[in-house]
Backbone bond lengths (Angstrom), bond angles and torsions (degrees), N, CA, C in turn:
res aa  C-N    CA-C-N  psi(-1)  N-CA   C-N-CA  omega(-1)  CA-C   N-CA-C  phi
1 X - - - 1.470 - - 1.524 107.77 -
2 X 1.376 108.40 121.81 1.674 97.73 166.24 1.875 121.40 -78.27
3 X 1.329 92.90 179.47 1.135 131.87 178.08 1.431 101.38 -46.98
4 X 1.165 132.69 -59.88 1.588 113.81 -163.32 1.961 99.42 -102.00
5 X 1.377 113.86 1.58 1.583 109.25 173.54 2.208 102.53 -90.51
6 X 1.570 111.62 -19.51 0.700 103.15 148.76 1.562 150.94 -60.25
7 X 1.028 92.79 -43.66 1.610 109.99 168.35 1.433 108.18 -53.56
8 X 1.099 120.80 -85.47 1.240 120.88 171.22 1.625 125.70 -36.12
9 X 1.165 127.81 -10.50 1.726 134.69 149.46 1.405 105.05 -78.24
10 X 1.131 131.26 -26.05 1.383 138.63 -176.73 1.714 120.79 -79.92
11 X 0.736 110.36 -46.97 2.111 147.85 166.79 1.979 88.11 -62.40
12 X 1.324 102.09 -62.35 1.410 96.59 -178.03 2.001 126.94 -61.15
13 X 1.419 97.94 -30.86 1.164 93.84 -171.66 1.795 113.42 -91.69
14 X 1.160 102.53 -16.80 1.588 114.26 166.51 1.347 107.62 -96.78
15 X 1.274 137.77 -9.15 1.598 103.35 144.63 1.507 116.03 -62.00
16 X 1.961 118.26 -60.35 1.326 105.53 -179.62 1.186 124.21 -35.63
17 X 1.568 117.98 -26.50 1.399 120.04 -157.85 1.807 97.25 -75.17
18 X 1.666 110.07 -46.66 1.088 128.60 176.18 1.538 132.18 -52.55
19 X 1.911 100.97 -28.44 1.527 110.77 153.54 1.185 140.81 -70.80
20 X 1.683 100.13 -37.22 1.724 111.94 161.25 1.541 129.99 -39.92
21 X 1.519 72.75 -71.72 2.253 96.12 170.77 1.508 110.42 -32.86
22 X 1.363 114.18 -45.48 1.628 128.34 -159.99 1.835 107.77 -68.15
23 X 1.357 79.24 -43.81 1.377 102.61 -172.13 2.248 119.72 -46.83
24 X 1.350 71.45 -52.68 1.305 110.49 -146.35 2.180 91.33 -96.52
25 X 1.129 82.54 7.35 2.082 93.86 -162.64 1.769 90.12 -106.45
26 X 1.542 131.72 12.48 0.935 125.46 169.48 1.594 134.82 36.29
27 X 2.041 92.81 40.72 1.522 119.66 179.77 1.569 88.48 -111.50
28 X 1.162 135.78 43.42 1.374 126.99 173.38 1.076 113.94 -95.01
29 X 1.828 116.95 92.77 1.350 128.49 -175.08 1.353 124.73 -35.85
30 X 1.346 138.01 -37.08 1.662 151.83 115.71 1.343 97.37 22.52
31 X 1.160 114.90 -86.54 1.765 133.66 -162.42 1.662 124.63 93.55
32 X 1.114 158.44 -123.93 1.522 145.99 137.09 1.059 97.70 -74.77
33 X 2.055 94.35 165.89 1.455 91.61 159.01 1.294 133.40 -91.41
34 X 1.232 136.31 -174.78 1.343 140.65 -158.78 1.602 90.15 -64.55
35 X 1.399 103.26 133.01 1.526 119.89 122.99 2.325 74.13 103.15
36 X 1.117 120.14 0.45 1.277 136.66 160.02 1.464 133.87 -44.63
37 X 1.154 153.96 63.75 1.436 124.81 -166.65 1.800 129.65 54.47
38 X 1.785 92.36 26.47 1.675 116.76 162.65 1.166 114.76 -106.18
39 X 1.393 111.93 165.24 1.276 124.27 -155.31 1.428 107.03 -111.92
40 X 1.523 119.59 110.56 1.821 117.33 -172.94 1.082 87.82 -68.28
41 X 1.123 103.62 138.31 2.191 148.27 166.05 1.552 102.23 -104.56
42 X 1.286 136.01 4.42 1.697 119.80 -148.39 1.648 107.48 174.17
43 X 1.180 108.00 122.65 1.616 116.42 168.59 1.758 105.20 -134.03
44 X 0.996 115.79 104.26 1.571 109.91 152.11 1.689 119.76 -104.49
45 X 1.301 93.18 -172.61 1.730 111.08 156.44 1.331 122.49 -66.82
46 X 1.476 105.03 123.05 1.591 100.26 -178.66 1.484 105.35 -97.30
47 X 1.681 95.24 -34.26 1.818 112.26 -167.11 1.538 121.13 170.10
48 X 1.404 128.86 125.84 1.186 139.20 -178.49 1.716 107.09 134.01
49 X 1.487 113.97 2.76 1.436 111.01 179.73 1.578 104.56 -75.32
50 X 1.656 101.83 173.55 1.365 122.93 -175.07 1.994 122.24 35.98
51 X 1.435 105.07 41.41 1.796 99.16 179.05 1.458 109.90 -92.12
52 X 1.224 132.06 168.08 1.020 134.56 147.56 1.195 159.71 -70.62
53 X 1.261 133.04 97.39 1.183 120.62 -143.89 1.399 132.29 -89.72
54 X 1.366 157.95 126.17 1.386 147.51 120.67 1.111 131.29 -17.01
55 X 1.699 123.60 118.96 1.455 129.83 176.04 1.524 115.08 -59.86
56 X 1.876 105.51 111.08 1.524 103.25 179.88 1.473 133.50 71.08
57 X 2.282 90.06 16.31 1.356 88.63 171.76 1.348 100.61 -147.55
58 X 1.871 118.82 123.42 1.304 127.57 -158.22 1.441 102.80 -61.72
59 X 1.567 107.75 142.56 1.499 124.22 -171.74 1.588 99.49 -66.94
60 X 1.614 100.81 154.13 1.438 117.26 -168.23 1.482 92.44 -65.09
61 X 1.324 143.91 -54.91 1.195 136.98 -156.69 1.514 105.99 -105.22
62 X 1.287 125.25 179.10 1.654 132.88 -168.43 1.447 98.11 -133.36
63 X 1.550 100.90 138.82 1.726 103.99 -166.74 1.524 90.10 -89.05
64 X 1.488 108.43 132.79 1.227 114.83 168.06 1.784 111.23 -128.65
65 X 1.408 87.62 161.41 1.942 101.18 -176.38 1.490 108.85 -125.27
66 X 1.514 101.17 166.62 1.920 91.90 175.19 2.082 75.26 -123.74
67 X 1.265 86.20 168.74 1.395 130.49 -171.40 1.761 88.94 -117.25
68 X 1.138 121.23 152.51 1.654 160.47 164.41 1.199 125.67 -176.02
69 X 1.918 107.17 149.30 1.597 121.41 140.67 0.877 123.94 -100.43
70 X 1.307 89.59 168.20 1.612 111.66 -160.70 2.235 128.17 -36.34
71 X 1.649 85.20 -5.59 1.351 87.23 159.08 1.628 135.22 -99.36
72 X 1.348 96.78 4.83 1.296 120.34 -177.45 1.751 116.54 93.71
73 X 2.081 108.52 -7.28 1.278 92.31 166.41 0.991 136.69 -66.61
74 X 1.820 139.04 -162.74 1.341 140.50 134.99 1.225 161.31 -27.03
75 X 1.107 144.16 89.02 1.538 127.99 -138.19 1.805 101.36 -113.06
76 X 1.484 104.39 94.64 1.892 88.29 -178.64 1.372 112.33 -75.24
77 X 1.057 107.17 169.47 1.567 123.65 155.61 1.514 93.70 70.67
78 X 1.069 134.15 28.73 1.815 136.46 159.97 1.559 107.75 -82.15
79 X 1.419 110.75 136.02 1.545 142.86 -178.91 1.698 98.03 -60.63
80 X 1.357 131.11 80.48 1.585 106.63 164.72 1.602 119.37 -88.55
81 X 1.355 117.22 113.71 1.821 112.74 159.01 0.685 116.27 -51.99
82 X 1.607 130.51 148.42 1.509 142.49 155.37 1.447 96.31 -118.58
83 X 1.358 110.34 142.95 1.518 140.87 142.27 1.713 125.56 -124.98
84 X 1.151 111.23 176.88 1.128 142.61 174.27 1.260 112.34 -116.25
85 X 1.786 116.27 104.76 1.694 127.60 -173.70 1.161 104.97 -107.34
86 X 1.183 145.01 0.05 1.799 156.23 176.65 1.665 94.76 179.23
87 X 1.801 70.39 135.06 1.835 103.64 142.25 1.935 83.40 86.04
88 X 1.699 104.26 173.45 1.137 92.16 -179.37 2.148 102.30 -119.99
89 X 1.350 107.82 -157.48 1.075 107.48 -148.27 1.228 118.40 141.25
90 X 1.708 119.22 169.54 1.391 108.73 -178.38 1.661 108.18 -154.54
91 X 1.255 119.69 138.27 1.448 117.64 -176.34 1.310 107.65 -85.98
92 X 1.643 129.11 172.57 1.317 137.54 154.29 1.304 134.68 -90.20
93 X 1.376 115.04 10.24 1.489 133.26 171.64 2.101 102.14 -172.79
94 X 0.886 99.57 148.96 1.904 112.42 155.16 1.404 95.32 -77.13
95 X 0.830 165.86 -75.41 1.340 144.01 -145.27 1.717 99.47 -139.79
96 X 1.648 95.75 -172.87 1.760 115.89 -173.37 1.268 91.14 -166.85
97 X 1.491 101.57 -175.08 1.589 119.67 -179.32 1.176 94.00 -145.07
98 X 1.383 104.63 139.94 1.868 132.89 144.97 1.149 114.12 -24.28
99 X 1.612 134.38 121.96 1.411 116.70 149.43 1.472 109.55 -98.79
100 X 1.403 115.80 -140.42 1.632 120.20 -129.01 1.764 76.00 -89.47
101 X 1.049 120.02 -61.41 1.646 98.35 167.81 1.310 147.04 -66.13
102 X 1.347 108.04 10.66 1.343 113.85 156.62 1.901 107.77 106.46
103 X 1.596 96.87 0.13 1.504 96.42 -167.12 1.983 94.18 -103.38
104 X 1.535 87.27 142.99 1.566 106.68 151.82 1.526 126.42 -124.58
105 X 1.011 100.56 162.39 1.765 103.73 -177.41 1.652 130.87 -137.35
106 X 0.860 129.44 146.83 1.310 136.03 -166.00 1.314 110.24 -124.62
107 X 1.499 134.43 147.37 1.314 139.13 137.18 1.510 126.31 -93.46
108 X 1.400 106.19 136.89 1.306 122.03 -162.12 2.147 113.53 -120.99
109 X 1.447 118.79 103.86 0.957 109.49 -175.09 2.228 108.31 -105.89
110 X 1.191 118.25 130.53 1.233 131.80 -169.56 1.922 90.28 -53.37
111 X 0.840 81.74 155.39 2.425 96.03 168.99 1.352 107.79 -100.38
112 X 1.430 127.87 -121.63 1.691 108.32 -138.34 1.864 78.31 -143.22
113 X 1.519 127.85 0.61 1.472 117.15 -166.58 1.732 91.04 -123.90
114 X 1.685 73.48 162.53 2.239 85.42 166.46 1.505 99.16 -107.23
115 X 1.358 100.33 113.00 1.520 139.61 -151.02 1.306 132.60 -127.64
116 X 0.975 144.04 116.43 1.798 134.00 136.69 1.054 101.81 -42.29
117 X 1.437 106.97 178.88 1.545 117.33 -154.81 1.732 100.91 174.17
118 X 1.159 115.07 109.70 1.478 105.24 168.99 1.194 115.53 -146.61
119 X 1.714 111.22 134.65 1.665 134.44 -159.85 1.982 99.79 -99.33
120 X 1.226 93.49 155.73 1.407 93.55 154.47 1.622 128.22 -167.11
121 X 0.937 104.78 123.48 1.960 121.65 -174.30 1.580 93.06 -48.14
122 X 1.496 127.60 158.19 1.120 132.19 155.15 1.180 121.48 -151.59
123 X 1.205 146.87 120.06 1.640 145.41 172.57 1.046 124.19 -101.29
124 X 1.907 121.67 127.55 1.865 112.76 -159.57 1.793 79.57 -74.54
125 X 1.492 83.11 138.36 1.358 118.78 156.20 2.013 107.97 97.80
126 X 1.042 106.60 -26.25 1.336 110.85 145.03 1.610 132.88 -27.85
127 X 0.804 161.23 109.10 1.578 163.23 167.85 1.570 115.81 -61.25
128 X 0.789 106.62 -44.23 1.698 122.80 -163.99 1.656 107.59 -114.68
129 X 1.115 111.22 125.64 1.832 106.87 -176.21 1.765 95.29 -104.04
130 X 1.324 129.99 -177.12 1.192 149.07 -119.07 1.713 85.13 -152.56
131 X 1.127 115.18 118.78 1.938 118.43 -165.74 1.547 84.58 -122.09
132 X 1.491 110.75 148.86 1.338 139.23 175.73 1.237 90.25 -140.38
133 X 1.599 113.11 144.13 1.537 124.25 144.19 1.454 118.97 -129.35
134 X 1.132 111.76 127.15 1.630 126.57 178.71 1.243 111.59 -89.99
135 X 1.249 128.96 128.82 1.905 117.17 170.59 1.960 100.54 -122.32
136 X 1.053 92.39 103.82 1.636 95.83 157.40 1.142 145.10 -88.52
137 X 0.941 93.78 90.20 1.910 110.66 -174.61 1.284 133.97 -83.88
138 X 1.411 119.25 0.87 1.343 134.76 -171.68 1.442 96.05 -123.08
139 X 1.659 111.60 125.71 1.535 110.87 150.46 1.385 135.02 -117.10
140 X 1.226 86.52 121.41 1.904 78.92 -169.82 1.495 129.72 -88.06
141 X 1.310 97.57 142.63 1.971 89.37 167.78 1.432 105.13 -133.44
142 X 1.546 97.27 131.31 1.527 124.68 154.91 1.545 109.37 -35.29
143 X 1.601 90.40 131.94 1.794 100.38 146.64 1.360 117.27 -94.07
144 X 1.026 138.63 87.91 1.670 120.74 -178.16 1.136 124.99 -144.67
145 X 1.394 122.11 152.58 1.682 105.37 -163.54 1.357 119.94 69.08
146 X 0.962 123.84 29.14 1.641 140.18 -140.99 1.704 104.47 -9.19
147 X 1.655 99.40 76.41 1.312 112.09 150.98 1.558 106.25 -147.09
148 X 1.500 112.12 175.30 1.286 110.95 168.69 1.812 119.77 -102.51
149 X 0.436 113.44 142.03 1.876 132.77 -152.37 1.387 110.18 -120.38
150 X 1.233 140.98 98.14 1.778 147.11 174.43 1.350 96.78 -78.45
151 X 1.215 119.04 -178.29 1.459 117.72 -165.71 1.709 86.46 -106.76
152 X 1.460 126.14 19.88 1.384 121.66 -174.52 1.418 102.55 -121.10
153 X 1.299 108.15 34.94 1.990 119.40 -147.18 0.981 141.08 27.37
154 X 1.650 119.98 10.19 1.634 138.98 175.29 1.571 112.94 -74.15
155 X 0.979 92.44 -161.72 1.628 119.93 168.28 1.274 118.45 -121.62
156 X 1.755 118.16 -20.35 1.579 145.19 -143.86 1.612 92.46 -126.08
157 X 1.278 123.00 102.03 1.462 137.00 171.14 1.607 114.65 -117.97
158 X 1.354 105.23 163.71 1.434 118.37 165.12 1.650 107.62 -154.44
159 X 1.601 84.32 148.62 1.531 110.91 -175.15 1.536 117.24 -121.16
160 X 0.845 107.76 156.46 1.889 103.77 160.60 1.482 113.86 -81.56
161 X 1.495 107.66 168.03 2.131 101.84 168.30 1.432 92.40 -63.19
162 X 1.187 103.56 162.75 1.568 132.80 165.80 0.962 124.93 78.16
163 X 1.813 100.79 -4.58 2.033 97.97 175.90 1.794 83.39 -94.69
164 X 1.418 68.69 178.32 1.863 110.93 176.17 1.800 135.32 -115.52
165 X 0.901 115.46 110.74 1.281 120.67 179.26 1.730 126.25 -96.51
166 X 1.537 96.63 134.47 1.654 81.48 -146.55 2.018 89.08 -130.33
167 X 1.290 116.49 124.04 1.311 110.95 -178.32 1.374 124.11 -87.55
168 X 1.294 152.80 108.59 1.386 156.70 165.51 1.789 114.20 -64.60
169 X 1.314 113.23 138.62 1.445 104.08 -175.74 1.937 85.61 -121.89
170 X 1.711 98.99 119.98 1.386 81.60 153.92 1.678 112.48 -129.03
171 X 0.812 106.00 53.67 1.674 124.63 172.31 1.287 102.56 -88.25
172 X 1.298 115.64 142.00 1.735 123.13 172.14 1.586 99.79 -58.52
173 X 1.016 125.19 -42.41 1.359 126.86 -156.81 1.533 108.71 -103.94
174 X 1.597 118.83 150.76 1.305 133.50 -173.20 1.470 111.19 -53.80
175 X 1.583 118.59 143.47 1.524 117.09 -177.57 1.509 103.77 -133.77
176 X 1.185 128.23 167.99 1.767 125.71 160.19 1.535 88.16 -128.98
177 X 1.267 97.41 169.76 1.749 120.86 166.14 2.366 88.02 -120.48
178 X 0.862 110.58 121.73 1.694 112.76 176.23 1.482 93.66 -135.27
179 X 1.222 113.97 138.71 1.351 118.38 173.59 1.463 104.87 -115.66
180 X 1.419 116.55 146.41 1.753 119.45 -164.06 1.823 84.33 -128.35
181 X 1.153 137.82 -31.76 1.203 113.59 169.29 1.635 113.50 -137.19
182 X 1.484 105.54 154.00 1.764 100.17 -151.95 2.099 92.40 -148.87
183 X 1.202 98.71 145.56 2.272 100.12 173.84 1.598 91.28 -62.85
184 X 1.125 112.38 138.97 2.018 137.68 -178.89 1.877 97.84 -52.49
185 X 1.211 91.47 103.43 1.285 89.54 151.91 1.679 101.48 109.37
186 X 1.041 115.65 12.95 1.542 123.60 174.36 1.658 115.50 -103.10
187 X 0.805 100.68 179.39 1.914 111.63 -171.98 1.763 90.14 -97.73
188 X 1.507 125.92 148.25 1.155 134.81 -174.33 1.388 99.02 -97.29
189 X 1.724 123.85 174.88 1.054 136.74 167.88 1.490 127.35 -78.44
190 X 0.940 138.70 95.70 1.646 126.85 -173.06 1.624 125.37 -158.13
191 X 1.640 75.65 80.94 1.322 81.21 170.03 1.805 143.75 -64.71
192 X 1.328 104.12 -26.93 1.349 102.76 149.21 1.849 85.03 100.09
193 X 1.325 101.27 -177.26 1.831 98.93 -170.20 1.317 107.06 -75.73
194 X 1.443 129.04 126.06 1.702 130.40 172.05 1.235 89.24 -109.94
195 X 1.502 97.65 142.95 1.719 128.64 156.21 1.500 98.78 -65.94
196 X 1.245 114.76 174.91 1.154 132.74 116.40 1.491 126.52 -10.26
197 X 1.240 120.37 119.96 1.639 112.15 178.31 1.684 129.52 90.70
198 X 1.558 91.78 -16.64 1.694 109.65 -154.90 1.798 101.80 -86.31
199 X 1.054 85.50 175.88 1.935 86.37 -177.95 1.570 114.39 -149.94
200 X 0.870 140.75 143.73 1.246 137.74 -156.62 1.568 97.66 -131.83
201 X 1.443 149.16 143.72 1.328 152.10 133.72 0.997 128.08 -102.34
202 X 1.876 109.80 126.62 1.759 100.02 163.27 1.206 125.61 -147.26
203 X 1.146 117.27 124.47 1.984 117.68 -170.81 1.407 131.13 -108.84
204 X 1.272 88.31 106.97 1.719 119.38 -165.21 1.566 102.80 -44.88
205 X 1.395 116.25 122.41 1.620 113.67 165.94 1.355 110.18 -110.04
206 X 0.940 111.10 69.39 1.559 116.33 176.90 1.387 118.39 175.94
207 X 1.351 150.60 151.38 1.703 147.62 174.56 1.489 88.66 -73.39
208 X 1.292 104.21 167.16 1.775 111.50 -178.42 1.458 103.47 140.41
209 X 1.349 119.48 168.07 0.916 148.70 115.69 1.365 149.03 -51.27
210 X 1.445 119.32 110.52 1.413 124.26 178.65 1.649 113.48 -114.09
211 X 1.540 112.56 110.07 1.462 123.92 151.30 1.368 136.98 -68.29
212 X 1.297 135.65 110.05 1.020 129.29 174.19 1.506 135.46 -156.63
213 X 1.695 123.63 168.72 1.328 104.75 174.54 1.485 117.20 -171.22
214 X 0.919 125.22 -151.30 1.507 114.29 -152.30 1.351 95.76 -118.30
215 X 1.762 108.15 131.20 1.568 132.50 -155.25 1.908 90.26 -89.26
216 X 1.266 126.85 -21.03 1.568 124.25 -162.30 1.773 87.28 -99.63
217 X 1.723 127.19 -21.87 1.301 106.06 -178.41 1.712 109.65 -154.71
218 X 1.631 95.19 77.27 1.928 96.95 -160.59 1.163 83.74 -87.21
219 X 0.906 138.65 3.14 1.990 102.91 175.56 1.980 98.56 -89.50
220 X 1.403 109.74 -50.72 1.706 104.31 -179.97 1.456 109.28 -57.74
221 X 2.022 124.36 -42.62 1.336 99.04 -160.21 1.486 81.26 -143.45
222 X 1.717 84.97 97.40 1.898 98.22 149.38 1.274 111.31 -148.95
223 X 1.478 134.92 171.72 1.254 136.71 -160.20 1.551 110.96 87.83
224 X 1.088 119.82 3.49 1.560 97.21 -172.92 1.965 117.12 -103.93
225 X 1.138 93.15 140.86 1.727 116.55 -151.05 1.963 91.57 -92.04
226 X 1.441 88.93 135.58 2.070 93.84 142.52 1.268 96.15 -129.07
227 X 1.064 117.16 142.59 1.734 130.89 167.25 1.714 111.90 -97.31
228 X 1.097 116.69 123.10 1.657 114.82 170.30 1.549 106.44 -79.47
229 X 0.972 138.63 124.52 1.526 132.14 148.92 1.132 137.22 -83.63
């Protein structure tokens, strides 16, 4: 090889050398990519606001948030807090992380009252946190053990007007909710034979007292009260 075909292998291999360096010299006008080693500016609601809740039984859906910077992309792998700012209830972790789209998620189970309830996302350095409100309006009581069970471990509950009380049987064996005494002029309790699995609802229009109990086993489960307030 001569002299000037050398050169030119030489010229050649220090440019590549010169493209690498460049490369790799973290002047890449570009910058990262989105949602990369940026800084979240922003957490809202993505999805899981305003559901309804069941006493002591985690909501069908999981409150989730997105994460962004300041360009409005994605921010993965960001620290979100959760708390509880009203009402009670219980989460499935204090915190989560962002994935590649920027969303995190939480599970949210209702407490023992018919309630508001309000969650909130937070990210250090964030300003503004991410508000959920839960309203639980349904209280449920277990059939089990062949007794009936409030989420207050009684048999003897109270509600406000306008909620709903809704009975679950998880006993192998058939249950009713029958009410034998009820305030004049209201609709009675009767749920009628539940399997296993089954659920019964009923929403009191009136303050009162409701007695009642189960037609397949009145000597173990009778006496048990809802109070309207």
């Amino acid at each position: 090889m001569n002299n000037r075909n050398l050169s030119l292998v030489t010229l050649a291999i220090l440019a590549v050398g010169g493209l690498s360096l460049a490369s790799c010299s973290g002047d890449d006008p570009a910058g990262p990519p989105a949602g990369l080693g940026n800084d979240p500016t922003a957490v809202t609601v993505a999805s899981g606001n305003s559901q309804t809740g069941r006493t002591l039984e985690t909501l069908d859906a999981p409150l989730v948030v997105r994460v962004a910077d300041a360009d409005g992309d994605p921010v993965s792998g960001a620290t979100v807090n959760w708390s509880i700012a009203q009402g009670g209830g219980s989460l499935s972790a204090a915190s989560s992380t962002s994935n590649a789209q920027g969303q995190a998620s939480i599970q949210f189970t209702p407490g023992t009252a018919i309630e508001t309830s309000g969650i909130e996302a937070r990210v250090t350095g964030v300003a503004t946190a991410a508000s959920f409100t839960i309203e639980t309006s349904i209280l449920v009581i277990e059939i089990e053990g062949i007794a009936f069970v409030g989420p207050n471990g009684t048999d003897a509950v109270t509600i406000p007007l306008g909620a709903t009380v809704e009975w679950v049987n998880r006993d192998a064996v058939r249950h009713t909710a029958t009410s034998n005494s009820m305030p004049a002029g209201s609709p009675m309790i009767n749920s009628g034979l539940m399997a296993q699995g089954a659920r019964y609802s009923f929403t009191p229009n009136v303050v009162g007292t409701w007695t009642y109990f189960c037609e397949v086993h009145p000597a173990q489960m009778a006496g048990a009260t809802v109070t309207v307030q």
